[in-house]
C-alpha positions as a Markdown table, in Angstrom:
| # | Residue | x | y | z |
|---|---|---|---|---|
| 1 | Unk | -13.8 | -30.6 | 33.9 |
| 2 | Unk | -11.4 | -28.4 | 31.9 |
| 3 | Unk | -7.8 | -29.3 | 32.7 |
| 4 | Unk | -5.0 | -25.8 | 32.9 |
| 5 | Unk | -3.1 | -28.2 | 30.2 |
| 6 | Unk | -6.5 | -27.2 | 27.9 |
| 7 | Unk | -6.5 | -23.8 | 28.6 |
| 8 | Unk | -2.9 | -23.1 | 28.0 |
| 9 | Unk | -2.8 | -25.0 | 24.6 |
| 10 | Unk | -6.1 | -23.2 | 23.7 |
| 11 | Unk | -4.2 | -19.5 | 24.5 |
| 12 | Unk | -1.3 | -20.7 | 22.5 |
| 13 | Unk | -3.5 | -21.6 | 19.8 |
| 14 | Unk | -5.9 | -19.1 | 19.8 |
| 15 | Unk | -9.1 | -21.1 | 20.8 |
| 16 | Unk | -13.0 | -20.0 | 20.4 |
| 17 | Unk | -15.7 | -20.5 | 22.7 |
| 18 | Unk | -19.0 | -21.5 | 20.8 |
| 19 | Unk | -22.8 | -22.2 | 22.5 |
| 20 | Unk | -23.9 | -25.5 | 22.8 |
| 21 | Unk | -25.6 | -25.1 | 19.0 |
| 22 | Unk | -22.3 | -24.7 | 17.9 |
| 23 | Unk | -22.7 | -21.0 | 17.0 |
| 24 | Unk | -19.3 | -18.9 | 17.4 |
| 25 | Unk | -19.5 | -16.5 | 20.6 |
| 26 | Unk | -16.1 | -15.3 | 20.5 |
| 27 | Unk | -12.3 | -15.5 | 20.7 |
| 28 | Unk | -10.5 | -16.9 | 23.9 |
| 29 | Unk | -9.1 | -13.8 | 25.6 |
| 30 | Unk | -8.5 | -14.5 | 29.1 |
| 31 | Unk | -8.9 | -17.5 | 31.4 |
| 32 | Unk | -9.3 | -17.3 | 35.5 |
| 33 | Unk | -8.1 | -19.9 | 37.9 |
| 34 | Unk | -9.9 | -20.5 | 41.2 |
| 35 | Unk | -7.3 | -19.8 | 43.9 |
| 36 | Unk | -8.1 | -22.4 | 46.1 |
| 37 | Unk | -8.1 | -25.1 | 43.5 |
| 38 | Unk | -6.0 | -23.9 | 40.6 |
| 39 | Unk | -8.7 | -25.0 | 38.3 |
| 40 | Unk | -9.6 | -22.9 | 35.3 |
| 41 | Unk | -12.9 | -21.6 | 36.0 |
| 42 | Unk | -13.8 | -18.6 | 34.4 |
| 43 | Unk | -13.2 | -18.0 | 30.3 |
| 44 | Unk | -13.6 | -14.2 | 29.0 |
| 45 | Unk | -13.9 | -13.5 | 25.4 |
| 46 | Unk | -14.3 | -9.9 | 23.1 |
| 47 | Unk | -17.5 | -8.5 | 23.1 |
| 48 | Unk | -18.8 | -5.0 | 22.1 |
| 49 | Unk | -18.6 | -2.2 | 19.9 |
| 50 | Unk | -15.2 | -2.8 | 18.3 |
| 51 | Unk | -14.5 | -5.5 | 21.1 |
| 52 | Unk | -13.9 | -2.5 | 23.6 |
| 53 | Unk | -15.6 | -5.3 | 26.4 |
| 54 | Unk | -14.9 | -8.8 | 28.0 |
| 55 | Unk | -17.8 | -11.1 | 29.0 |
| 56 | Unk | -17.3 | -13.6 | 31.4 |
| 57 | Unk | -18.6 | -17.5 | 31.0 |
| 58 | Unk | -18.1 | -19.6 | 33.4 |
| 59 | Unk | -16.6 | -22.8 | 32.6 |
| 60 | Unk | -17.8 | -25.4 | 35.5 |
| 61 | Unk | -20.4 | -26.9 | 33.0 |
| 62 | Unk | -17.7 | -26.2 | 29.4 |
| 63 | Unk | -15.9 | -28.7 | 27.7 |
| 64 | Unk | -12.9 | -28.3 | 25.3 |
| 65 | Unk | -13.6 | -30.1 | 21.6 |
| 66 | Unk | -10.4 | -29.6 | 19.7 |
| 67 | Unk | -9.6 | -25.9 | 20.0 |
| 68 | Unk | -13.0 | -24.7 | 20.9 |
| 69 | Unk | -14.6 | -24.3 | 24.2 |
| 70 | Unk | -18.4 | -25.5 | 24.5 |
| 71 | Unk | -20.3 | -23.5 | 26.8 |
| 72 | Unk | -24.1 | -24.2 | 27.2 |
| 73 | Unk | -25.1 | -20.7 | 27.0 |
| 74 | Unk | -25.9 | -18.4 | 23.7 |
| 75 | Unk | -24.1 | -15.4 | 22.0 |
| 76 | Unk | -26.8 | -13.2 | 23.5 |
| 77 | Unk | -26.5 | -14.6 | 27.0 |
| 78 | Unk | -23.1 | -14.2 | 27.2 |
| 79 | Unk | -23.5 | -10.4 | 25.4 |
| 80 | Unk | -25.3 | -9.6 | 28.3 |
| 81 | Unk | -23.3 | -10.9 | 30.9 |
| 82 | Unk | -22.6 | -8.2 | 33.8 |
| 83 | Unk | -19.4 | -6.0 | 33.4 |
| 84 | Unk | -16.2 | -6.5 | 34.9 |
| 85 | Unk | -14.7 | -2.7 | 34.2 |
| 86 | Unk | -11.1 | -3.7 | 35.4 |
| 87 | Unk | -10.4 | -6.8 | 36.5 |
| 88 | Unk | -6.6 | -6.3 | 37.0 |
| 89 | Unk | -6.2 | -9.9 | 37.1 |
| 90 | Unk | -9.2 | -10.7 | 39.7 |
| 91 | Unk | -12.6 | -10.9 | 40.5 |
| 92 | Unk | -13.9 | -9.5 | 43.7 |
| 93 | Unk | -16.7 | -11.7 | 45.9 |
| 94 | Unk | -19.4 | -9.2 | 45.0 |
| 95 | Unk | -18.5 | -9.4 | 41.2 |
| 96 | Unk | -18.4 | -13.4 | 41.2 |
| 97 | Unk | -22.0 | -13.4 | 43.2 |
| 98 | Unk | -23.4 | -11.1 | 40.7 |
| 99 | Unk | -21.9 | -13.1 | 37.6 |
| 100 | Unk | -22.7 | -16.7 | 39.3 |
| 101 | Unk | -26.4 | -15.4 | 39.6 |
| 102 | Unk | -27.1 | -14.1 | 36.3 |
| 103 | Unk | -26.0 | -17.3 | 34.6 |
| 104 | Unk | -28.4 | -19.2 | 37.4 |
| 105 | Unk | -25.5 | -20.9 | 39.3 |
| 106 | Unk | -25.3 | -21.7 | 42.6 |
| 107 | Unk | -22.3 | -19.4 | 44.4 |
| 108 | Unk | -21.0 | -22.3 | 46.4 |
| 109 | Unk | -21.0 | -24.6 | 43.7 |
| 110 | Unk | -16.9 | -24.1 | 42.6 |
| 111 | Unk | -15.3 | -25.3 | 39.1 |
| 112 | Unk | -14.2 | -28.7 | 40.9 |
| 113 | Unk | -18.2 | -29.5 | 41.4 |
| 114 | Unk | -17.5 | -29.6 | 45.4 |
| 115 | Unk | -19.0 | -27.2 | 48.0 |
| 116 | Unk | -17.4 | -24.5 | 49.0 |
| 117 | Unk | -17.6 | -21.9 | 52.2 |
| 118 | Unk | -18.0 | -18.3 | 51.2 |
| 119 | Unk | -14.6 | -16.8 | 50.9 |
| 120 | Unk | -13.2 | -19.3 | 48.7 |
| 121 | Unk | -14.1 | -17.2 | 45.6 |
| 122 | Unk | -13.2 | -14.3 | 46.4 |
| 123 | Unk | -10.7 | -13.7 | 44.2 |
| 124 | Unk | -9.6 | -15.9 | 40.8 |
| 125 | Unk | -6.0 | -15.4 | 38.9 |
| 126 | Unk | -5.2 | -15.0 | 35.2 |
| 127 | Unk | -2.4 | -16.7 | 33.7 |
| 128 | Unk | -1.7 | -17.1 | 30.2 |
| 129 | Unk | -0.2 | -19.9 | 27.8 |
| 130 | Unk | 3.0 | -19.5 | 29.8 |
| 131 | Unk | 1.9 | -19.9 | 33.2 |
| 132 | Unk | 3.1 | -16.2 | 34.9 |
| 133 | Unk | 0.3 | -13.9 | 35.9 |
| 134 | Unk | 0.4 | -10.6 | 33.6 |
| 135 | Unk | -2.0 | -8.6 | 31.5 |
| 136 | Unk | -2.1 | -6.5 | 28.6 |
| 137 | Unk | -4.3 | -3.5 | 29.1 |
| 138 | Unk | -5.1 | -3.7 | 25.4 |
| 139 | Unk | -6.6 | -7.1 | 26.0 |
| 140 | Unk | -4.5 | -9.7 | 25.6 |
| 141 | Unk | -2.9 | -11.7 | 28.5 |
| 142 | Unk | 1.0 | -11.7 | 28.8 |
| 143 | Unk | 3.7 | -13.4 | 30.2 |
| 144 | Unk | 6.5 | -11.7 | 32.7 |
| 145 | Unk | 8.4 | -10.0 | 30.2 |
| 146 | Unk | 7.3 | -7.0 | 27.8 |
| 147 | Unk | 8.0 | -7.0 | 23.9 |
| 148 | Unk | 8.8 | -3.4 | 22.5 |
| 149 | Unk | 8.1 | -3.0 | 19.2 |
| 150 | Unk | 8.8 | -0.4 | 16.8 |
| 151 | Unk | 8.1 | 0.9 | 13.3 |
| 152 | Unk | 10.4 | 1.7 | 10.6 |
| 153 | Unk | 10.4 | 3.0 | 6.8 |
| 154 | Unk | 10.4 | 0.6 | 4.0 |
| 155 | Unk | 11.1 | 2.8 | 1.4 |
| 156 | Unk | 10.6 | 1.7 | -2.7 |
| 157 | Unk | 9.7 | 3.0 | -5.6 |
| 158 | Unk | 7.1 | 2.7 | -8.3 |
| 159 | Unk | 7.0 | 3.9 | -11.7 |
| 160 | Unk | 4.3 | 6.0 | -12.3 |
| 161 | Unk | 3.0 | 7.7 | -16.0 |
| 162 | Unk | 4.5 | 11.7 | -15.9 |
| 163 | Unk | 3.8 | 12.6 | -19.7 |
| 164 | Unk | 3.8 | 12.0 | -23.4 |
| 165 | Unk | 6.1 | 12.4 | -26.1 |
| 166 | Unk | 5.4 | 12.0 | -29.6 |
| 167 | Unk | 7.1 | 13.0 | -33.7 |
| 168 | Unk | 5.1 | 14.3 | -35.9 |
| 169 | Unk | 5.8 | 15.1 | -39.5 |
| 170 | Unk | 3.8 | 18.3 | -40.9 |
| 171 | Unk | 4.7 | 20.1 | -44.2 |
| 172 | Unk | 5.9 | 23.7 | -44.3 |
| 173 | Unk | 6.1 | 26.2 | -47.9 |
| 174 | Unk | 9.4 | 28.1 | -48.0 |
| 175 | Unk | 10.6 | 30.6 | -50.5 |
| 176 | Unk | 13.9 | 29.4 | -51.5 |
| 177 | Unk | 15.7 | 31.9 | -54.5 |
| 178 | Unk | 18.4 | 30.2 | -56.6 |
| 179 | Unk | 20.5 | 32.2 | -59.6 |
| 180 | Unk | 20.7 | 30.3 | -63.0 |
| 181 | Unk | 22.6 | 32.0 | -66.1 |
| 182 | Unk | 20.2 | 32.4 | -69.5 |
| 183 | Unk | 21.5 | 33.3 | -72.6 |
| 184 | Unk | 19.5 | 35.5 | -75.3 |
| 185 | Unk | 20.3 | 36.1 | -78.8 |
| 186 | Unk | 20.1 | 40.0 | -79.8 |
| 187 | Unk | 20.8 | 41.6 | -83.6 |
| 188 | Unk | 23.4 | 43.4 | -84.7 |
| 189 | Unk | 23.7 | 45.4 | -87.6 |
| 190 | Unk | 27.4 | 44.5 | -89.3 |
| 191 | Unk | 28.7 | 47.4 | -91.9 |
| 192 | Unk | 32.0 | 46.1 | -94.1 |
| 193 | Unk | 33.4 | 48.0 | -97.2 |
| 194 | Unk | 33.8 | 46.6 | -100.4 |
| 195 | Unk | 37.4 | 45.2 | -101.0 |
| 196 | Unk | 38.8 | 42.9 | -103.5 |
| 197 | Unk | 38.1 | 40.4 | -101.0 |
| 198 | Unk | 34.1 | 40.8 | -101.1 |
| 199 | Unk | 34.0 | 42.7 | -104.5 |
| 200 | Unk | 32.9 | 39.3 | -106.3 |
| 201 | Unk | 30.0 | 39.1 | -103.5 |
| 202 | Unk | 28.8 | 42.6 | -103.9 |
| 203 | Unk | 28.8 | 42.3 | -107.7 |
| 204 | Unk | 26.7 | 38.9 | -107.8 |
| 205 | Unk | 22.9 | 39.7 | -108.7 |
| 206 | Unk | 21.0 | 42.3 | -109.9 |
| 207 | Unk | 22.2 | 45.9 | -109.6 |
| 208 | Unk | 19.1 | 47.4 | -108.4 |
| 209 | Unk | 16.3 | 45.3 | -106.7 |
| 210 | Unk | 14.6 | 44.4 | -103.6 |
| 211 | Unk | 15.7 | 41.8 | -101.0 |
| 212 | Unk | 14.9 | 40.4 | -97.3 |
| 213 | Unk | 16.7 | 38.5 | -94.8 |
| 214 | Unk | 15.7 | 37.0 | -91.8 |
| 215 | Unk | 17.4 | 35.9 | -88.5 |
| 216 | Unk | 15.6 | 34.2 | -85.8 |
| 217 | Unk | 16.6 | 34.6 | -82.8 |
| 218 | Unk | 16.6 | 32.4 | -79.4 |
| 219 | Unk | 17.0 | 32.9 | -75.3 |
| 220 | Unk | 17.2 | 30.5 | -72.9 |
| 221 | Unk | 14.6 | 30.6 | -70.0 |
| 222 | Unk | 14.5 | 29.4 | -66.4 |
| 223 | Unk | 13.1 | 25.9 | -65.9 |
| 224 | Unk | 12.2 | 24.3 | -62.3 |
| 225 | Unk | 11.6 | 20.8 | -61.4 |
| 226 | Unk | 10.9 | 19.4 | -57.6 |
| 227 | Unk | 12.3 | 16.2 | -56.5 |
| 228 | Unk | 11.9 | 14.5 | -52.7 |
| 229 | Unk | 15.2 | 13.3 | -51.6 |
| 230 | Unk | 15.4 | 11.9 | -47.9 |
| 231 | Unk | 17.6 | 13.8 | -45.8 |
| 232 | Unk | 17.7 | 12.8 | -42.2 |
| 233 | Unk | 15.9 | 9.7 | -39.9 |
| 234 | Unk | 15.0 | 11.3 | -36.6 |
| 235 | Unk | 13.6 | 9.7 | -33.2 |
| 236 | Unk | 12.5 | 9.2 | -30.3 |
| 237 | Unk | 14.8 | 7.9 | -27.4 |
| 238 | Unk | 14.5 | 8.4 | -23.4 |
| 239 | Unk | 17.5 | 8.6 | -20.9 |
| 240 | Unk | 17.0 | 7.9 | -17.5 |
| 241 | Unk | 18.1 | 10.8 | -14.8 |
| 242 | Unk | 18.7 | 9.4 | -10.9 |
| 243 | Unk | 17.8 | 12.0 | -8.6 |
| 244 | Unk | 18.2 | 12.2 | -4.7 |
| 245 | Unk | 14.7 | 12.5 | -3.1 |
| 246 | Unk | 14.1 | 13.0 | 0.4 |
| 247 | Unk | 11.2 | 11.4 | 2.0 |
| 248 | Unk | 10.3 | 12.3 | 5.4 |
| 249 | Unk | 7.5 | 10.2 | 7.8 |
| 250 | Unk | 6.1 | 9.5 | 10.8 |
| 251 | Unk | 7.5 | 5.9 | 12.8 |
| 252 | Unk | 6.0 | 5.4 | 16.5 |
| 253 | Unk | 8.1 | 3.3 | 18.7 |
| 254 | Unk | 7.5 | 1.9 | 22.2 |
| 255 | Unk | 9.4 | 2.5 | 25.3 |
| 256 | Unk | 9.2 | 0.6 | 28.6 |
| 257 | Unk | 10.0 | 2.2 | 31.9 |
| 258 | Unk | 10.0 | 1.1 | 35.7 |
| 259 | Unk | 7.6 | 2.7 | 37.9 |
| 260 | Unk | 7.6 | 1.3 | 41.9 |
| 261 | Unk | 7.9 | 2.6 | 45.3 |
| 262 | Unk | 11.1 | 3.8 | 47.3 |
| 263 | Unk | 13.7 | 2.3 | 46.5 |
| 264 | Unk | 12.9 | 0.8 | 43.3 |
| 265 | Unk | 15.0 | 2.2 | 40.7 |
| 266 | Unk | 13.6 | 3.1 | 37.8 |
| 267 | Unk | 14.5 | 4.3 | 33.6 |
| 268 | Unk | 13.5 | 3.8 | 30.4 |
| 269 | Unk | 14.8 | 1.1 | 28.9 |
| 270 | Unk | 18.5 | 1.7 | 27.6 |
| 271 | Unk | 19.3 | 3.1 | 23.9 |
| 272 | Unk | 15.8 | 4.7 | 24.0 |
């Protein structure tokens, strides 16, 4: 017989119930005490699409091997155990006949292997790893007290790629127009009369004959030569700007209020 020591260390540990070939069935979800004994005797565990369903086992013929519960029944038996829509907690007489008879058990055969009177089953309470009676109605069992939970914004950054930046050298023609002074030689016809002082020249050779003289003359013309003469270094460099940027999301946060008859006073929990 499974001890409510087992259970409670197999809810704080998160047990599994397996078939008898050791094939997984599921995770522990709930466990049901007979009222009359306090002995754990029914185990539920997540079935269905998206485990939207419990499936009850029940546990008078289990036995707890490390933190697994060995039940002698298949994945598919259990699969297509009856439903128990909303247990709140409970199982009604009817519900317990109907389960006790699909997995071929005698109804007045209880978890303690004794014989019962009808009546004794009629209802079975779910506690939890902590011994208090409460439930979760997103599946999970729960102990007296609620935990509100919250999200918030964790906000970083991340350096992401924006662009590129790149030099590139290309050549360009311009027309550039620099004035340079040139010098020409031109002739000039030079008359002098005859003095004493240039009478000797005049008189030296013949008196009459022919004679030539020549001059040659020079200018000076424009002459360019190109030279490549570094004139700057030039690069690339990146500053970094800090900018104020605003981002703006979505946080859901519970809140707990007290709902009970007259004279029960009720809120929302304070600083909500």
């Amino acid at each position: 017989m499974i001890s409510t020591g087992e259970i409670q260390n197999l809810l704080t540990t998160g047990g599994t119930v397996v078939g008898n070939g050791g094939d997984k069935i599921g995770k522990v979800s709930q466990v049901f005490l007979d009222d009359q004994t306090g002995n754990p005797e029914w185990v539920t565990v997540t079935t269905g699409l998206f485990g939207t369903g419990e499936s009850f086992i029940p546990l008078n013929q289990a036995s707890v091997n490390g933190d697994q519960i060995v039940v002698p029944y298949d994945k598919s038996k259990v699969k297509g155990a009856p439903r128990v829509e909303d247990s709140n907690g409970h199982l009604t007489q009817s519900e317990e006949v109907e389960l006790y008879r699909y997995y071929g058990l005698d109804y007045t055969t209880g978890s303690d292997d004794t014989t019962t009177t009808t009546g004794t089953h009629d209802t079975t309470q779910d506690v939890n790893a902590h011994g208090t009676v409460g439930h979760d109605t997103s599946g999970p069992t729960t102990d007296s007290a609620m935990t509100r939970s919250e999200e918030r914004l964790h906000v970083g950054t991340e350096k992401v790629q924006t662009g590129r930046a790149r030099l590139r050298k290309y050549v360009v023609t311009a027309q550039q127009t620099v004035t340079v002074p040139v010098t020409r030689e031109e002739v000039r016809l030079e008359r002098e009369p005859i003095t004493d002082a240039n009478v000797g020249d005049a008189l030296d050779g013949p008196a009459i004959s022919e004679e030539e003289h020549e001059v040659i003359l020079t200018e000076e013309r424009p002459v360019v030569a190109k030279e490549a003469v570094p004139v700057e270094r030039v690069r690339l460099e990146t500053d970094v700007v800090t900018e104020q940027e605003t981002v703006t999301e979505s946080v859901r946060k519970e809140q707990i209020e007290l709902e009970g008859d007259t004279g029960t006073r009720g809120g929302t929990t304070p600083g909500l």
